[in-house]
N, C-alpha and C positions, 0 to 999 in steps of 0.2 A: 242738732240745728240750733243756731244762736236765735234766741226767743229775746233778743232785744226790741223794745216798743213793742214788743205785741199789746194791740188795740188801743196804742195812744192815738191821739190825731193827727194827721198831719201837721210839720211844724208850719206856722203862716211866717208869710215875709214882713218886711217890715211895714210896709203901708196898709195891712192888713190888718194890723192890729190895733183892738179899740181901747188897751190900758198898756201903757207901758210906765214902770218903775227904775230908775235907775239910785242906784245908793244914797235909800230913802235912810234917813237915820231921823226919830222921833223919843224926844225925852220931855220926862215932867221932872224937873227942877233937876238936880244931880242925877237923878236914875233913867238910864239910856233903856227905853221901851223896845225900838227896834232899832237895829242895827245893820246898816249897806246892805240895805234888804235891793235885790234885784228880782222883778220878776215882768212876765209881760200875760197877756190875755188874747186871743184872736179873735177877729170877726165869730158872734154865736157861739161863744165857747165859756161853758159854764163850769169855773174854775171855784175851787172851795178852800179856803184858809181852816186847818186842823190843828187844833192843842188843847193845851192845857189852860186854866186860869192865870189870864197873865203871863202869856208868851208874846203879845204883841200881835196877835189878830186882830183883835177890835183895833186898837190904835192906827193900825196898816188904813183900816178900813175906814177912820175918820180922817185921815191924811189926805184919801182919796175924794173923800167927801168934802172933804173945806172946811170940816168942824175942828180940826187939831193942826195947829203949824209946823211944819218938819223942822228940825234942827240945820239939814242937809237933803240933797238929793234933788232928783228932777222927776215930774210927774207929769206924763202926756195922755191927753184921752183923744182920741182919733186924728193922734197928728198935731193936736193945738197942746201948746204945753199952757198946762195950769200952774204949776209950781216948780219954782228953779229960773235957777239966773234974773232974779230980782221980779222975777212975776210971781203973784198968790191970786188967782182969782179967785173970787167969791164964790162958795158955796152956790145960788143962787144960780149963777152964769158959766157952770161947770156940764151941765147940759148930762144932769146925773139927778137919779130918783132911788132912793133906799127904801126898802121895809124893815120896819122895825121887829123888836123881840113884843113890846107892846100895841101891837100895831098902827098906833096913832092914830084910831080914824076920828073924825067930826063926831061930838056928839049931838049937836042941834040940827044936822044936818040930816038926811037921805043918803039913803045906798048910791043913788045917783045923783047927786051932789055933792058927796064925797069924790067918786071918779070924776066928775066937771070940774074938780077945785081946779088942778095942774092946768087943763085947758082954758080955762078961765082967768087965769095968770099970764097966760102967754097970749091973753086978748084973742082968742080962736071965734067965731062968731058963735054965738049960742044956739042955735038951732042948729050948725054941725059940732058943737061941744055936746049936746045934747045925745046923738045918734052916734058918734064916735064913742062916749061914756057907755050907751045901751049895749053896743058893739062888744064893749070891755067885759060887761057884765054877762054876756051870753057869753063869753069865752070861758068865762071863769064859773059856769052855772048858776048866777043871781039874778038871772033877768026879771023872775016873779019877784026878785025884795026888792026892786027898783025905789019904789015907793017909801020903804020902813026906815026909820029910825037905826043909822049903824050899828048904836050900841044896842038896840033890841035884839042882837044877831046873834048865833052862836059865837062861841071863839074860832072854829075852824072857818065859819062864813065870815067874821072881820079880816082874818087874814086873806083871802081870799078880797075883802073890799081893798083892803093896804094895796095886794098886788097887781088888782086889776088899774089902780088909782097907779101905782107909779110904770106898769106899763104905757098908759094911755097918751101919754105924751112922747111916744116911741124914743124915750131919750139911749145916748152911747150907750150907753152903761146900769145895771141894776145893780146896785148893791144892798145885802140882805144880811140882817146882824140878827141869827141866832133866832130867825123867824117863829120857829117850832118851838122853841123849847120850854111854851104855855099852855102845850097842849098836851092832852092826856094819850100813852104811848100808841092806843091804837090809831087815834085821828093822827098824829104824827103820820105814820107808816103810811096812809091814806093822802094824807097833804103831801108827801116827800113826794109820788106818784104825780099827783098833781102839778109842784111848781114846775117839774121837769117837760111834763108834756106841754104843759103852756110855752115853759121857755123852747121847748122845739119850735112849737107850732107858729114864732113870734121872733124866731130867730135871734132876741135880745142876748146879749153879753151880761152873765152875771159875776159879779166878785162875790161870793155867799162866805159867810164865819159860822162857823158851828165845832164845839167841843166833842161831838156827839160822832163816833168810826160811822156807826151807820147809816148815817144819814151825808157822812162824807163818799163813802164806798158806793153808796145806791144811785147819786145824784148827779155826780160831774165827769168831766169830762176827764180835768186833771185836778188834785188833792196838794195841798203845799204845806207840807208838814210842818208845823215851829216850836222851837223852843229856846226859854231865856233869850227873845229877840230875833233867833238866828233862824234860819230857813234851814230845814235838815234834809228833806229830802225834797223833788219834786215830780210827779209823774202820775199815771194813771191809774185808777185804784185797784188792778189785778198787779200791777209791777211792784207800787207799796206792799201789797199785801202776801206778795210772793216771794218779792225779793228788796226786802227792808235795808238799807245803805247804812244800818248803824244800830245800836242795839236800845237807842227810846223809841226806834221809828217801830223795833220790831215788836216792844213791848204799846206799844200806845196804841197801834195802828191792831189793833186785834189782840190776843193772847200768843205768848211765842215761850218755847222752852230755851234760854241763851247761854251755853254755856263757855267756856275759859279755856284753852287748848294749844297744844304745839305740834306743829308740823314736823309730821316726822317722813314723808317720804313725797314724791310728785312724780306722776306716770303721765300717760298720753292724755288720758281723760278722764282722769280723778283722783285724787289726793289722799293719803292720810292724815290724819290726828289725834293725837293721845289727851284721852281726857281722864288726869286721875282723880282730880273730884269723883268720878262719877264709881272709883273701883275696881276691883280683880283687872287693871290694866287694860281699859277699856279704850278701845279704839275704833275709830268710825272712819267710813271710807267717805266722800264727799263728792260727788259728778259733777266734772267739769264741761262746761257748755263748747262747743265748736268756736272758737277765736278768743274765748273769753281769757283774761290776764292768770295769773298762775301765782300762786304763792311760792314763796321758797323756803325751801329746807330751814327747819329749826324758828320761823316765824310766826311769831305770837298771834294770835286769832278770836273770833269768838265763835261759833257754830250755831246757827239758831233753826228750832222746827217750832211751827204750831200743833197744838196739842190733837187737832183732827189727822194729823198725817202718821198715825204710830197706829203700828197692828199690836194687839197684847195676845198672847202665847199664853200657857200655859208652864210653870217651868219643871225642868227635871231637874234635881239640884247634879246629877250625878252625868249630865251632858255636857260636851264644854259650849262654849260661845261659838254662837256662827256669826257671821258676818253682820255687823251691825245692830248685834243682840245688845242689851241691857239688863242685866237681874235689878231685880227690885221688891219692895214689898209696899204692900198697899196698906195705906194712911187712913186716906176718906174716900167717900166713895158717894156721892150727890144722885138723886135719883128726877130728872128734870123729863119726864118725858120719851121725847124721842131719842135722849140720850142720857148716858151717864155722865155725870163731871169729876173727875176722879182725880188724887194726888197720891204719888207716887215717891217711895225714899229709894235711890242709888249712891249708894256710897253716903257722902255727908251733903247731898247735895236733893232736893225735894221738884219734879217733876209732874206738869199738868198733860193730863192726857184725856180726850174727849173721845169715848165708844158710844155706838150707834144702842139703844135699846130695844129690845122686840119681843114676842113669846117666846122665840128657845135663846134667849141670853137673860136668866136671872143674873143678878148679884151679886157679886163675888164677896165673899165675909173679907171683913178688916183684918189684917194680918196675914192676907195671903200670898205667897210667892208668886212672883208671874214675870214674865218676861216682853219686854218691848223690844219692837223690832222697828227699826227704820227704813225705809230704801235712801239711796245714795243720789238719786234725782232729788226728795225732797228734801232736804238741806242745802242750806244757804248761809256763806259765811261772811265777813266786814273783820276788818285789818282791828287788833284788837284796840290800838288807840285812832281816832278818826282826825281829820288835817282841817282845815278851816269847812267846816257845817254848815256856816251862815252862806256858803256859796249857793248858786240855783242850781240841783242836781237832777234837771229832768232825764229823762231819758239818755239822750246821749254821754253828761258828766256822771250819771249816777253808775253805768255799767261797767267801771274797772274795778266796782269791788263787791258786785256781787254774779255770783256763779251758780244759781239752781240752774239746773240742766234740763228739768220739765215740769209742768202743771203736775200738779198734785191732785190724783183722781176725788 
């Protein structure tokens, strides 16, 4: 069965959506930031910008904001175009609220005088700025710091004042730069929880930036991967993580084993390929999905699995290969808990593989032979050179080139 979108959202039409980007190009002096970036956002759909330092997230993100001028391109927030064809509206009149990585809040101020600031800007009457701010603050569990001083607050409770302050003026759009990432890993994991259910509960549209896979995987609705400017992939965070459109998507977006390979044969519903990096003529069979595209004979490929998807065997050196098998010999061997983290030499080529830990699986000593075994569902392959990246490859453009056949237990 074709497991294409499984669990994206439905796509919105065009009136439906509260950000739309068309070939936003964004540069600081000679150096082009992003590049005929396309992408749109729908009505309550919490969309998350993923990379690297300096791929052009942040910048996306101040484009939309009005703090950074595009080179190029058109920028609509619910219909009203902000930027393009000789309009730039002001930041101010973009009818948009950001949380900071710093949070920004007042510090002369109150808990609730911080959330009144927005309301109070927009001339709202104070006695319902008042009860609308308290409203904000019971959303966001601060209703007892109403009173305190912002910065007497913890750091997970200012963020929480940031987000209840730029909800409160129920603008298009939230945009959130990297919110988290001042906080210490547990409150993270605790706040990620948090913006999410808020933004359910409040229906708001968020553009959120963050460097961080998990707090992209755990959060949104759909993940836009980038890099060197260009949009690589786009879709929901089980499709990225399942089935990566390229091989930084496969390596960035989680841990992934990617290796270099030729087509050597194509049947009804699964493929070969010769991987001699890897040794003794090693070749993997690959499950092809129900309609999915088909590679042909003798084409250059790259083959990728994450390091959870591999069972390790025991080896006999005097059995041949079955189907899928790997010899290998063991490097390192990480002892983390509920699992091991472990690196693996085949052939000239060095292998991650993650085993479960528990009483009857001690250890295995360094230097010991063992065998990994793959199934043919979980692998997933991308044409080995990739065609213009910078395109929006949600769902529907991203599935002619990749073919995992099923979730990976």
């Amino acid at each position: 069965m074709n497991q294409k979108n499984a669990q994206a959202p439905a796509k919105a039409s065009q009136a439906d959506f509260d950000l739309e980007i068309k070939g936003l190009v964004a540069s600081y002096g000679s150096s082009v930031a992003v590049n005929e970036l396309n992408l749109t956002i729908g009505r309550s759909e919490f969309v998350t910008l993923l990379g690297p330092s300096g791929c052009g997230k942040t910048t996306t993100l101040r484009c939309v904001a009005g703090l950074h001028t595009p080179s190029g391109g058109d920028i609509e927030l619910a219909g009203r175009r902000v930027f393009g064809g000789g309009t730039n509206v002001p930041p101010n009149k973009r009818d948009i609220n950001m949380v900071f990585q710093s949070y920004a809040v007042w510090p002369h101020m109150t808990t609730l005088e911080n959330v009144m600031y927005g309301l109070k800007a927009k001339k709202m009457d104070g006695r319902l700025a008042r009860q609308k701010a308290g409203d904000m603050l019971d959303l966001v569990g601060l209703e007892a710091f109403a009173d305190r001083y912002a910065t007497d607050l913890s750091g997970g409770q200012q963020q929480r004042v940031a987000l209840a302050r730029a909800l409160a003026t129920e603008p298009s759009l939230v945009l959130m730069d990297e919110p988290l990432s001042n906080l210490d890993a547990q409150l993270r994991a605790r706040m990620r929880d948090e913006i999410r259910q808020i933004q359910k509960s409040t229906s708001t549209s968020v553009l959120y930036v963050t460097h961080d896979q998990s707090e992209a995987l755990s959060m949104s609705d759909r993940v836009v991967v980038m890099h060197d400017g260009l949009i690589q992939q786009v879709g929901d965070p089980w499709s990225l993580y399942n089935r990566p459109a390229n091989g930084f998507v496969a390596t960035f977006v989680g841990d992934a084993n990617v290796l270099d390979g030729t087509v050597t044969g194509v049947e009804q519903d699964l493929f070969t390929v010769s991987l001699p990096t890897l040794g003794d003529g090693t070749v993997l069979e690959v499950a092809l999905a129900a309609g999915a595209p088909r590679p042909s004979h003798g084409q250059q490929i790259s083959v990728a699995f994450r390091p959870e998807w591999v069972d390790v065997i025991d080896d006999d050196p005097t059995r041949p290969l079955g189907r899928n098998q790997i010899r290998t010999t063991l490097l390192t061997s990480e002892f983390l808990g509920s699992r091991f983290e472990r690196r693996y030499r085949a052939g000239n080529v060095d292998l991650r593989v993650q085993t479960v830990s528990g009483p009857t699986s001690p250890p295995a000593s360094i230097g010991t032979e063992q065998m990994l075994s793959l199934s043919p569902d979980h692998l997933t392959w991308f044409p080995a050179e990739q065609t213009k990246p910078g395109e929006e490859d949600d769902s529907e453009a991203g599935d002619p080139i990749l073919t995992t056949a099923g979730t990976p237990a």
